[in-house]
C-alpha positions in Angstrom: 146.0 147.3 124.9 147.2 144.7 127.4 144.5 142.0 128.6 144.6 140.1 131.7 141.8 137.7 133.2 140.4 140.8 135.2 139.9 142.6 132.2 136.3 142.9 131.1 135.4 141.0 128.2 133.7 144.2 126.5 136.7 146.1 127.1 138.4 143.5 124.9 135.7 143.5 122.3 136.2 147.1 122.2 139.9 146.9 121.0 138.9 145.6 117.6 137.4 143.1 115.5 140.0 140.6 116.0 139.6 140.5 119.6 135.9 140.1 118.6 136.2 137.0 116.9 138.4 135.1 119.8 135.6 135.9 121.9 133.6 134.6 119.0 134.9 131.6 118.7 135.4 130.5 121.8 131.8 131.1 122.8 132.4 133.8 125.4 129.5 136.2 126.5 131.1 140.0 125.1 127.7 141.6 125.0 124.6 141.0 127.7 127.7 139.8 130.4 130.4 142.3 128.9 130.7 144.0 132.2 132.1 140.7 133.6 135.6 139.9 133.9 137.8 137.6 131.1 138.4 135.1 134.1 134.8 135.1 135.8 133.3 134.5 131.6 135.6 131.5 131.1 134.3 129.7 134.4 131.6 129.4 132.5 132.9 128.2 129.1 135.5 125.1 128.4 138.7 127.3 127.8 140.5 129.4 130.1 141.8 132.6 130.4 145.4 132.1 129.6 144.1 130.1 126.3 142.3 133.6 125.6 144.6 135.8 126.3 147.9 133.7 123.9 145.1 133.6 121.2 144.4 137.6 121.6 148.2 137.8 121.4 148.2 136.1 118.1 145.6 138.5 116.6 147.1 141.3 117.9 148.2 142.5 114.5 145.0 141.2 113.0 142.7 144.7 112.2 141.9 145.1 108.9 141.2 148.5 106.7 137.8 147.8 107.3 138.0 148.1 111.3 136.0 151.3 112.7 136.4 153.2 116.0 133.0 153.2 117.3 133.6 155.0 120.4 134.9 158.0 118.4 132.2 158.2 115.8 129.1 160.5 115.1 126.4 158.5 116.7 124.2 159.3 114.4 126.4 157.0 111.9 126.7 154.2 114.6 122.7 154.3 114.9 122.8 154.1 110.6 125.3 151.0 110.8 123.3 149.3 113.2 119.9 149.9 111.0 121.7 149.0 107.7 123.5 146.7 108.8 121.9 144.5 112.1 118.6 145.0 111.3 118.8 144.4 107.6 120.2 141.0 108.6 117.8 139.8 111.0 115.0 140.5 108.8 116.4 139.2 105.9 117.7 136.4 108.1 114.1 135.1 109.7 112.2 134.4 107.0 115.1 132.7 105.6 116.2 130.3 108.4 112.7 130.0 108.6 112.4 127.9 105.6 115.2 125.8 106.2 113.3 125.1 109.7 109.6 124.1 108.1 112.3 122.1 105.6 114.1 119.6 108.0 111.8 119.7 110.6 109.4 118.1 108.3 112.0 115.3 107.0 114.3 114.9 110.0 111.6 116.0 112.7 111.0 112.5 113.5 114.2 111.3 114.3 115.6 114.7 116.1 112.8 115.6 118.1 114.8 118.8 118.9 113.8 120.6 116.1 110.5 121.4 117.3 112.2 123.0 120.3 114.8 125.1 118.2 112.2 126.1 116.1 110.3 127.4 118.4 112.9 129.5 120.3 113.6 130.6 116.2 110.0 132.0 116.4 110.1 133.7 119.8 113.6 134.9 119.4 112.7 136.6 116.1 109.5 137.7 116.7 111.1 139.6 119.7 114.0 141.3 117.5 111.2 142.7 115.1 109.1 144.3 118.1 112.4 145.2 119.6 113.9 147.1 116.6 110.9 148.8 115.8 111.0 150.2 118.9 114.7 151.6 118.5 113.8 152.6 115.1 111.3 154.7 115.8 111.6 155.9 119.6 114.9 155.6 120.5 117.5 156.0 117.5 115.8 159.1 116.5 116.1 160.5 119.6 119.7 159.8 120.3 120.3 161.5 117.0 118.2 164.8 117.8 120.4 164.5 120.8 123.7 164.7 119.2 122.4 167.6 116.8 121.3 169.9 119.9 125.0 168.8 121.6 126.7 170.3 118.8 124.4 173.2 117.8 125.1 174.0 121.4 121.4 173.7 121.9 118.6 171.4 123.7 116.3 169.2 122.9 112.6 168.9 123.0 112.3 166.3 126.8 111.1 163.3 125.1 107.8 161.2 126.7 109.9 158.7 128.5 111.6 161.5 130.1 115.4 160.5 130.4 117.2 158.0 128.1 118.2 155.8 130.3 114.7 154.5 130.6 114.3 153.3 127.2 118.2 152.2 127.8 117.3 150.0 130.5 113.7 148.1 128.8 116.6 147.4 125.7 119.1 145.8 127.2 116.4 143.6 129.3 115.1 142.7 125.8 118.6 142.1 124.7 119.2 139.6 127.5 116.1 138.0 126.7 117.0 137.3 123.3 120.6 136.3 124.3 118.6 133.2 126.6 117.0 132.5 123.6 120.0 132.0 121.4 121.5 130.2 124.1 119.7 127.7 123.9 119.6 127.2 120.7 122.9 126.9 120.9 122.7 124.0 123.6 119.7 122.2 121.7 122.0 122.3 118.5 125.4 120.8 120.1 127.2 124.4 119.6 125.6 124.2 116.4 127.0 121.0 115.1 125.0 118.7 112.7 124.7 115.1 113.5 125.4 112.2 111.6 122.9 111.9 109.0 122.3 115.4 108.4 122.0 116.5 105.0 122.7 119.3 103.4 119.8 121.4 104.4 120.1 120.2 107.7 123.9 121.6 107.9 122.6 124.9 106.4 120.3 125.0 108.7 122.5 124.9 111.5 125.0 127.4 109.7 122.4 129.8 109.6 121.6 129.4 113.7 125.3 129.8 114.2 125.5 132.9 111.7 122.4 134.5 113.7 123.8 134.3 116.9 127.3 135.6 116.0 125.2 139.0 114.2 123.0 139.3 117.5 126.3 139.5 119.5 127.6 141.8 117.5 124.7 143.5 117.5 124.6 143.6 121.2 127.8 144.6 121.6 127.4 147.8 119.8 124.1 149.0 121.6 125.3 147.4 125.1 128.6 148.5 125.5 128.8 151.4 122.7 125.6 153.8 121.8 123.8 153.3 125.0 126.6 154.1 127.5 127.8 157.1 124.9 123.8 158.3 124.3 123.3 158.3 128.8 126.6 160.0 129.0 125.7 163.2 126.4 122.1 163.3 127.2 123.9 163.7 131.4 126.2 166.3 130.0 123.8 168.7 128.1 121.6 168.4 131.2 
């Protein structure tokens, strides 16, 4: 596919992993603001467009045998990756970072006073994904999938309590912007997630694990944003 700064960053996320991780790297918005364009998301970020676009060039040829279409697949395997994969990780990964938290904050806490912030966007943000997920585990995965099944049975499905899709859609990606702020900051407390001077090991751990969490939420994101939702309003529209 060929880029230019009006292309929309989740168009480019959607060519492949590779384009993924430019975006990645260079701290660009692909999931909550994938709808804006390449050049409008660099205004915002210290790199611009043409940077993007030669470093996309590079990685053209960079899609490994691992790399999955996920606008051609089932979604009821797209709603399993996300639950096996995603939410695995961020309920693995709170309790984890979590402990490195209580552990620096309590030796460095005095000296970086920032840690009390970070750790308390830690709490909210996570304490958010757990509520959030639940919700999509149990309300609006399962009924994407009975979705798909009636689509290719050729029948219908049971109208579900919160009447259309998009409903539950919408309160999602809210959440998913809410948690995206969160990270954000984070990210802006933590120096883009670089450890000062006198960190110690923990401390650089720590901050590998912030930077590791944010880069599985936008991934995260990016699937249910810009992939299953759009796909789930578009079938539920066309068995209607």
């Amino acid at each position: 596919m060929n880029f230019s700064s009006e292309t929309k960053v989740k168009d480019i996320a959607l060519s492949n992993p590779a384009a993924r991780r430019v975006l990645e790297d260079a701290g660009l918005d692909y999931c909550c603001g994938g709808g804006k364009s390449l050049h409008e998301t660099c205004l915002h970020a210290d790199v611009s467009p043409e940077e993007i676009l030669n470093r996309l060039r590079e990685n053209s040829k960079n899609n490994g045998p691992e790399d999955r279409n996920w606008m051609a697949t089932p979604l009821c395997d797209l709603t399993r990756h996300i639950r096996d994969k995603h939410h695995r990780y961020v309920c693995e990964a709170i309790p984890r970072t979590q402990v490195l938290l209580d552990k620096v904050t309590s030796k460095h806490g005095k000296n970086h006073v920032e840690l009390a912030d970070i750790g308390r966007l830690f709490t909210e943000v996570g304490r958010e994904m757990i509520m959030h997920m639940q919700k999509e585990e149990q309300i609006l995965f399962p009924y994407i999938d009975a979705l798909e099944r009636a689509a290719n049975a050729h029948s219908s499905v049971e109208p579900p309590f919160f009447q259309t899709v998009r409903n539950p859609v919408h309160m999602m990606m809210k959440e998913h912007d809410a948690a995206g702020e969160l990270v954000r900051q984070i990210r802006s407390l933590t120096s883009d997630f670089t450890a000062p001077d006198d960190a110690c090991t923990t401390f650089k751990a720590l901050y590998e694990a912030l930077r590791e969490f944010e880069a599985d939420l936008h991934q995260h994101v990016h699937l249910e944003n810009n992939v299953l939702f759009p796909r789930a309003v578009d079938m539920e529209a066309a068995a209607a």
